[in-house]
Every structure is written in C-alpha cells, then in structure tokens.
N, C-alpha and C positions, 0 to 999 in steps of 0.2 A: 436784705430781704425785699422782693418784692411784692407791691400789695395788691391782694383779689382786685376783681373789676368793680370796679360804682356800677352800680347798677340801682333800678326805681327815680325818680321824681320829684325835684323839690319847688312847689309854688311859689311864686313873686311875691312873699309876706310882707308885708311891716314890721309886725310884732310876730313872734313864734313860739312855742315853748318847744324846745331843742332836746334830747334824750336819747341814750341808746341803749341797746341789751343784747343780749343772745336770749336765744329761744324759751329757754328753762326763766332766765330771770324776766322777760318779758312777759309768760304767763305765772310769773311767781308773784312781782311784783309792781311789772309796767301797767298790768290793766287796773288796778287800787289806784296808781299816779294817776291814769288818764282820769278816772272817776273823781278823784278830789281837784283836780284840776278842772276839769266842768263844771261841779258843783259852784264854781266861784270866778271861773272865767269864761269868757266867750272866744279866746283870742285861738288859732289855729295851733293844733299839737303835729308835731314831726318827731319821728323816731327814724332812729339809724339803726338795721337789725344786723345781727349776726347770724349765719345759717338759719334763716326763716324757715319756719312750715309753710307751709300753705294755707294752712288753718290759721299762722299767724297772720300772713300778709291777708286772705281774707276778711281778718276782724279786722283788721286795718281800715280797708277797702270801707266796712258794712258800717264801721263808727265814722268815717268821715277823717280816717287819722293819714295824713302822709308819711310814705314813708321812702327810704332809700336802703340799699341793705348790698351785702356781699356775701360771699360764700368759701368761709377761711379753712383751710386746710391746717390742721398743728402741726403739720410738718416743716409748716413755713420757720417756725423756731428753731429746726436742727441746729441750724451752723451756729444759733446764739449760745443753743444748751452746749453744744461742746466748746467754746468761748468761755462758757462757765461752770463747764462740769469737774474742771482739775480747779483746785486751789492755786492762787498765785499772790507773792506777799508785795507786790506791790499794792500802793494802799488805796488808791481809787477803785483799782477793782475787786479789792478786799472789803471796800465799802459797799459797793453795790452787791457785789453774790450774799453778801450777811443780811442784806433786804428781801433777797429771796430766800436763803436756807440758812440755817442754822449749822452748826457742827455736830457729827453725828447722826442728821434728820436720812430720808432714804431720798437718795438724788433723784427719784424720780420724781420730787416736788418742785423741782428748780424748773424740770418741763411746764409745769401745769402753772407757777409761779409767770412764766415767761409767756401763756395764750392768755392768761390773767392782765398780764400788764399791755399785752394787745389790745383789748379790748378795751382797756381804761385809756390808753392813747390815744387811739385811732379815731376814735372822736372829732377831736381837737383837727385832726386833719382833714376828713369827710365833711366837716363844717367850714373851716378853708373853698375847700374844693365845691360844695354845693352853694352857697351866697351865690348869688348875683345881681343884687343890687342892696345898696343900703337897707339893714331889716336887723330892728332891736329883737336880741336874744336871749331867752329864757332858760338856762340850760341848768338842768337838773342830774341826780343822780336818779335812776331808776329805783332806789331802796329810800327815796322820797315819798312824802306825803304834804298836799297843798292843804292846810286846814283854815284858813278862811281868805276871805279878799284884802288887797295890799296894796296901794297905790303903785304903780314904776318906778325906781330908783331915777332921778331925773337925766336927762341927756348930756347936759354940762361937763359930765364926764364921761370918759371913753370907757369905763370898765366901772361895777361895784363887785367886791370881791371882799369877803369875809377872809382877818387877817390875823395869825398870832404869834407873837413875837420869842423867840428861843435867845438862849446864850450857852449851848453844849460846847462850843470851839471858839466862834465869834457870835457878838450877836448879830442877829437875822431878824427878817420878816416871810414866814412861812403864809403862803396863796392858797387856802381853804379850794377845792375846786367843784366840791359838793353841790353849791350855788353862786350860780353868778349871770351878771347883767350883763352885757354885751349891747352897748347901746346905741349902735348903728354908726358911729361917725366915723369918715373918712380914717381917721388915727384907729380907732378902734378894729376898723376891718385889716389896716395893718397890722397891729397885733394880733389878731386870727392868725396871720401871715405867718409874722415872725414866729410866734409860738409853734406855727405848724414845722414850719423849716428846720427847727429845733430837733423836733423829734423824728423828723423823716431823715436827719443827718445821723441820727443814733441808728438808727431802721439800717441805712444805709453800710454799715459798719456792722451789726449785729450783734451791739452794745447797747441795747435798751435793758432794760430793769425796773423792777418794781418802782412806783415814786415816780420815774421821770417825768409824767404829763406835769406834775406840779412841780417840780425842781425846773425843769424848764421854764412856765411859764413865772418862777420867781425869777428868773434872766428876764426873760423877753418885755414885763411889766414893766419895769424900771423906767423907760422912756416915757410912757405913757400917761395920761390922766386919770387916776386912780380914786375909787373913794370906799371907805373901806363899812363894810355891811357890819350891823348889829347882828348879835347871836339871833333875832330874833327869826332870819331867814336861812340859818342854816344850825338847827338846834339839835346837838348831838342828846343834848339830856331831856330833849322832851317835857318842856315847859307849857303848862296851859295855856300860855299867853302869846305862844309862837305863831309865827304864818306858815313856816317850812321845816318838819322833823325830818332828821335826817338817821338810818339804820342801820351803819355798820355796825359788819361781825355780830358778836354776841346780842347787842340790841332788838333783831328782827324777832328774841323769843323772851321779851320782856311782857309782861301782861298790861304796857302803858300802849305800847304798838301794837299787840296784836285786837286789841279792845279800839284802839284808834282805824286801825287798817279794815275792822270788821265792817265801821260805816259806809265805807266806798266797795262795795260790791257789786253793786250794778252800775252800769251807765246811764 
C-alpha cells in the first residue's frame, strides 16, 4: 500500500500536543480535546486529519490549531482485505485476522477493521515524517480529555509510556499508546523512526492489522530510555483524581464522560 500525499504544515515547536482524527471523530471528539487542552495549557495543538472538510481545516485555521492531513481512499486496503478475507491456519495470520473478525461476523467488517487500523497507525508515521527539529511531544488519543494542569514527564528519558504487563503465552510488557511523552532527544526521535519503519514495513506487504501501532512499538522501545506513566495520565476508568481520561468503545456513553466532555464546549 501506498500512502496519500502529506499535505498542510507543521511549525518549528518545542513542545506540541500531537493528535489525529478523521472528520466524523474530529468534530465528535477533537474540538472537547482542544478545549480541555487550552483550558490548562498554553503549549501549541497539531492535528493530523483524515479527509478534512473545509469547515474542519477552517476551524483549524480560526483556533490557531496546525494541522497536516491527507486524503485516504478505502480502497487503499483492497489487496490487505483479500490477504485476509480467506481463512488460513497458519497461526500468525490466524492471529491477526481474529483481531479484526471473529468467526461467523459478515466479512465486510474486516474492510472497515483495516481503514480502522489505518488511521490508528498512520500516526506514528506522519509524525516521523513531520518533526524537523528536536520538539517534546504530546500525543494523545482524540477520545481524550485534559482535566487539569500536569507538570512534563522529564527529559532524562527518551519516552514515558503507560505500561501493562500480561502472561497469556509468555510474559510481556504491553505500550499503552493512548498517551505518551516523546521527549525530544536525539534517541527518542530515533524511535519515531524505528517505530515508524515498523509499520510502513507491514503497509508495504499489506499485512497490517488491528493492534499493530502498539505491537510494534513494544519491538521498537526495547532499545530505548523508557519510563513507564501512572494511570493517572492515561485513565481508562475515569478517576477524579486523573490529569488524562481516556474513552474507548463503550466508555464515550458513560454518564462520567459525557458530564466530563460537557465542560469543554467552547474554546
């Protein structure tokens, strides 16, 4: 698979807050981010869009938000979905098509599974690709919320990344990717690198899958200066006492988020 054009602008930052969305989840979600994120920061927001409006790149423009964006065709997945549309018992790719489909589900999930996992990769690569000088990164999930001020995770290390540890086959350490510090150093922007190389190597073969931005970068960290975050910045259950809630799936229609998400309405 080849990927759309870069297209838009990214400023000489220091500090940045990092995000990306497509259309639907940028006015679902990303303008509540931007707002709690002002409410308590001064530091510059960048978004990476997916098929922008007009009206989105606009409000961009009109809040002072940078952005960079492309314009993805789902056809770009063909050659993966048919890669995954037949069952095959070898067991790596028995393990990835089981992340995107179930047995029995209507295979036309595994298509929308695979512009799904586009969108959650592509990231990690666009951010590669846009740095151009040393610049601490703020990278959030767009189904975030900043609820109050946080000091920096310090520089000493090249990454803070919320981490949790499994034993299904062996044991692991699973790279939360919801929030994370990207703290400018030299090491650090190689692992942009490495992690990106990662998944434009799957891209390249048209073997990506659900999971992989984070299956990857649990490879690509290993070298690296790591320090692993408190739940408090990446808090799946929504503690009063968090800096950063975070909304997958079922979550976004809890009456702890929707009552949370109500305060950041305006800019």
């Amino acid at each position: 698979m080849i990927l759309p054009e870069l297209q838009g602008n990214f400023p000489n930052y220091d500090i940045v807050f990092f995000i990306s969305a497509d259309d639907i989840y940028f006015n679902s979600y990303g303008k509540n981010l931007i707002s709690s994120i002002r409410q308590h920061f001064n530091y510059p927001i960048h978004f990476h869009l997916y098929n922008p409006s007009e009206n989105t790149k606009n409000f961009c423009i009109s809040n002072n938000i940078s952005y960079t964006y492309e314009y993805f065709n789902q056809n770009l997945v063909n050659e993966a979905f048919e890669i995954y549309k037949l069952p095959n018992q070898e067991w790596e790719f028995s393990r990835r098509r089981s992340k995107m489909i179930k047995i029995g589900e209507n295979i036309e999930k595994l298509r929308d599974e695979l512009v799904r996992t586009y969108y959650a990769c592509t990231r990690f690569i666009r951010l590669d690709q846009i740095l151009k000088k040393p610049t601490y990164v703020i990278m959030l999930d767009t189904d975030s919320l900043v609820r109050k001020f946080f000091n920096l995770p310090k520089r000493n290390y090249d990454i803070h990344i919320f981490e949790k540890s499994h034993k299904k086959h062996v044991p692991y350490t699973q790279h939360l990717a919801s929030t994370i510090f990207y703290t400018g150093s030299n090491a650090c922007r190689n692992l942009i690198q490495d992690h990106a190389k990662l998944i434009l190597k799957e891209y390249d073969k048209n073997t990506f899958y659900w999971f992989l931005d984070q299956e990857t970068l649990d490879i690509a960290i290993q070298k690296y200066n790591k320090n692993p975050l408190s739940q408090e910045f990446v808090d799946f259950d929504m503690n009063v006492d968090s800096y950063i809630w975070c909304a997958k799936g079922k979550r976004k229609f809890e009456d702890d988020w929707i009552t949370e998400s109500a305060k950041y309405q305006i800019l």
